[in-house]
C-alpha positions as CSV (number, residue, x, y, z in Angstrom):
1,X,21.6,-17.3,26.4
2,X,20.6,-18.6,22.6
3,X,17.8,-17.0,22.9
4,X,19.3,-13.5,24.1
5,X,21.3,-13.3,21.3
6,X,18.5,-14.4,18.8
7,X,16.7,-11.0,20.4
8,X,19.7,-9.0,19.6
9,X,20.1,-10.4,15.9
10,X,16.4,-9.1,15.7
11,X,16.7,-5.8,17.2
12,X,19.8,-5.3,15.4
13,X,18.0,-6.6,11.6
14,X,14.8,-4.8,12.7
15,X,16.9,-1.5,13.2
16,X,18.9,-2.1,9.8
17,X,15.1,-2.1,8.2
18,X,14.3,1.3,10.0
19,X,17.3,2.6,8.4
20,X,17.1,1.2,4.8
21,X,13.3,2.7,5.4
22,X,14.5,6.3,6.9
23,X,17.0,6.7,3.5
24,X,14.8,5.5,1.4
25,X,12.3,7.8,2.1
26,X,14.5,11.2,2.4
27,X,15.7,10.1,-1.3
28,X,11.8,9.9,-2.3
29,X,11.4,13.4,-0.9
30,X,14.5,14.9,-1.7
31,X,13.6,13.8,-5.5
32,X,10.2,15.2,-5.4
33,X,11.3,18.4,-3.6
34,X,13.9,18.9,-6.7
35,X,11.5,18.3,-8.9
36,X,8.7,20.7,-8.3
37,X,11.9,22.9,-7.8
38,X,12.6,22.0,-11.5
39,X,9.4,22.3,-12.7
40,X,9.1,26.0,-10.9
41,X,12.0,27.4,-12.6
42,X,10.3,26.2,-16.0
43,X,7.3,27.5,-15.1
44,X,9.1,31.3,-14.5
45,X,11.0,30.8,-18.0
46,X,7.8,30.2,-19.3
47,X,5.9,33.0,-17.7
48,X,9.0,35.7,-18.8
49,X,8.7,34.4,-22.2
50,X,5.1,34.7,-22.7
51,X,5.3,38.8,-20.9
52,X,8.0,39.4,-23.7
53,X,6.0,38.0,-26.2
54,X,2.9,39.9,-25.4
55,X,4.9,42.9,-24.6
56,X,6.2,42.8,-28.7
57,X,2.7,41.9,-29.9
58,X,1.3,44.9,-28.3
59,X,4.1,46.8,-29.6
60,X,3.7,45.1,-32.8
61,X,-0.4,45.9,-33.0
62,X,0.4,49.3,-31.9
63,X,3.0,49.8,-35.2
64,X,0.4,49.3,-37.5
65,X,0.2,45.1,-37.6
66,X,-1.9,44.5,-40.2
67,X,-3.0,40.6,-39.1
68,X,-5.5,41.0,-37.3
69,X,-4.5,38.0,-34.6
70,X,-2.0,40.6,-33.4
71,X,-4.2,43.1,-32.6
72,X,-6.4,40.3,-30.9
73,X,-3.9,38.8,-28.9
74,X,-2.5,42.4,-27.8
75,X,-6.0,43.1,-27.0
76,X,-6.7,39.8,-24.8
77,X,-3.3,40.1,-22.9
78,X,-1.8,36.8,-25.3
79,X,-3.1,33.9,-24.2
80,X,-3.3,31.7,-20.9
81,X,-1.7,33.9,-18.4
82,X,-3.9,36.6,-16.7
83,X,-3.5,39.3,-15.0
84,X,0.7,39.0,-15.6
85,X,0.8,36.0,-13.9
86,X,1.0,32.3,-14.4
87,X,-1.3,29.6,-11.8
88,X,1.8,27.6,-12.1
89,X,4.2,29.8,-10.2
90,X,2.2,29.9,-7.0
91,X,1.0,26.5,-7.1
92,X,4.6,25.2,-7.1
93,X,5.7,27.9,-4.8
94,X,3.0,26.5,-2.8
95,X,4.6,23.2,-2.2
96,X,6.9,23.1,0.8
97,X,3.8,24.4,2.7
98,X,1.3,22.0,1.3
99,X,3.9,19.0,2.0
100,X,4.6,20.2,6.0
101,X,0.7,20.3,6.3
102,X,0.5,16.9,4.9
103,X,-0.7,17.2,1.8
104,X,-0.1,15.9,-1.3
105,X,1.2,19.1,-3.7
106,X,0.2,17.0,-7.0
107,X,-3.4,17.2,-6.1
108,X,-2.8,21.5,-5.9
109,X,-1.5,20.9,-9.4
110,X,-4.7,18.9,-10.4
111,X,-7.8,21.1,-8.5
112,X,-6.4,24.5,-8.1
């Protein structure tokens, strides 16, 4: 009988670890999920602020700028981003995917 209900303490403290286990883990991911959801929105701002600011560079170099880095940067399409686009964007939209397969989205972040 003792030692029915020493099994059942167990069981039940074993199943209280699961738990404590389970939560803490959906916190991790919900953190990291609003976080790279964080970080994408920045990453937009950022990309909308640089278009504007090459779009009135252009405009700028095509009024008669005299500096010479206006021209230059109107030319080259104003620094990191090519193409209109940032590598940020679709790296971080990239995440849900890259988490369901299993992998870890920092390393995207890293290599890509």
């Amino acid at each position: 009988m003792e030692a029915a209900q020493a099994d059942q303490e167990s069981a039940q403290a074993s199943l209280n670890d699961v738990r404590v286990s389970l939560v803490a883990e959906v916190a991790k991911d919900y953190v990291e999920v609003r976080s790279f959801q964080i970080r994408l929105d920045i990453a937009r701002t950022n990309l909308a602020r640089q278009s504007e600011t090459s779009e009135l560079t252009l405009l700028r170099a095509k009024a008669g700028a005299r500096c010479t880095c206006c021209r230059e940067k109107a030319r080259r399409g104003n620094g990191p981003r090519r193409g209109g686009r940032s590598r940020a964007v679709p790296v971080l939209q990239a995440f849900p995917a890259r988490r369901a397969a299993g992998l870890n989205p920092i390393d995207a972040l890293r290599y890509e």
